[in-house]
N, C-alpha and C positions, 0 to 999 in steps of 0.2 A: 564497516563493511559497505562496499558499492549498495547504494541503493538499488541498483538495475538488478543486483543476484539476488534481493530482498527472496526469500522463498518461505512457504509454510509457518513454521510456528516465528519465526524472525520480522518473518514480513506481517501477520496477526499483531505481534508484540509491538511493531513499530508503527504498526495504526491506531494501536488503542492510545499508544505514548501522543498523537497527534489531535486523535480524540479527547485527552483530558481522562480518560477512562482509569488512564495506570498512575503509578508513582515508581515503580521499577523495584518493588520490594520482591521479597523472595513468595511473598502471595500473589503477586501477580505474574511473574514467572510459572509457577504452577497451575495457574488459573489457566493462562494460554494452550501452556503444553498437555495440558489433561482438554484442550477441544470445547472451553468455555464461552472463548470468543476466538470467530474465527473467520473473518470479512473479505477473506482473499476463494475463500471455498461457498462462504453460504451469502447467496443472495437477499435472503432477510437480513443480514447484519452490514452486507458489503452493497447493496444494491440501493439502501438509502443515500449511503456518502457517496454513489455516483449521480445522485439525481440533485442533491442538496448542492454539491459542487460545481456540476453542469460538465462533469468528465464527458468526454466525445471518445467513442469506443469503434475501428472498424477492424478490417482484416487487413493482415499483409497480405504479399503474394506468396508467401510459404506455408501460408496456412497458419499463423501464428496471430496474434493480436497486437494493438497500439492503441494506446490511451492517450489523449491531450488535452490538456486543461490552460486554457489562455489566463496568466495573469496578470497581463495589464494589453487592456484592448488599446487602449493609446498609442503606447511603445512597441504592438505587437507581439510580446513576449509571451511564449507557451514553457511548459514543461511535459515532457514527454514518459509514457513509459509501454514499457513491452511485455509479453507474457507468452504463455502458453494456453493460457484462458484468458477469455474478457476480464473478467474477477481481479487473475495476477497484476495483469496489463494496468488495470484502474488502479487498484491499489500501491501498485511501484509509481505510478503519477502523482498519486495524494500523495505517499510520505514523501516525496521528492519538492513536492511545491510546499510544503508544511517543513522539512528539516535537511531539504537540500540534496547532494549524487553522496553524501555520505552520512552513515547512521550507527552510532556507537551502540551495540546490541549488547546485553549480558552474554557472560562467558558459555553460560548455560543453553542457549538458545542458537549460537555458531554452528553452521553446520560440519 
């Protein structure tokens, strides 16, 4: 799945996988979708790995969010990401600079 459509329990599940959090078993699938962790909605879970990473979070002009996270200041290389909240926005950044514009989800978790 595009990282950019990362959403909800998909995009939670792909940040714990970047976190070291999961192992992709059928408990941690469960664990997501029952609202156990959940970094793209709660700012105590989602609002440390924008600060740890040094994510830069503004507005578009539509009213929508964008996240950028510079990975090599040298080469000037960012990774970007977009949302509908800061939250989304950040966290489609993380998994992007952690596992790249593509993320193999469990079947369970597709929307």
């Amino acid at each position: 799945m595009k990282t950019s459509e990362l959403t909800g329990a998909a995009l939670d599940w792909a940040v714990a996988k970047c976190e070291g959090a999961i192992n992709g078993d059928d408990l941690d699938i469960g664990f997501i979708l029952e609202g156990g962790y959940s970094p793209s909605t709660d700012w105590a879970q989602g609002g440390p790995i924008i600060e740890r990473e040094g994510i830069d979070i503004c507005t578009d002009t539509y009213g929508g969010w964008i996240a950028t996270l510079i990975t090599d200041w040298e080469e000037g290389t960012f990774v970007q990401g977009e949302g509908d909240t800061c939250l989304i926005a950040a966290m489609r950044c993380y998994v992007a600079s952690k596992l790249g514009d593509t993320v193999d989800i469990p079947q369970e978790l597709a929307p």
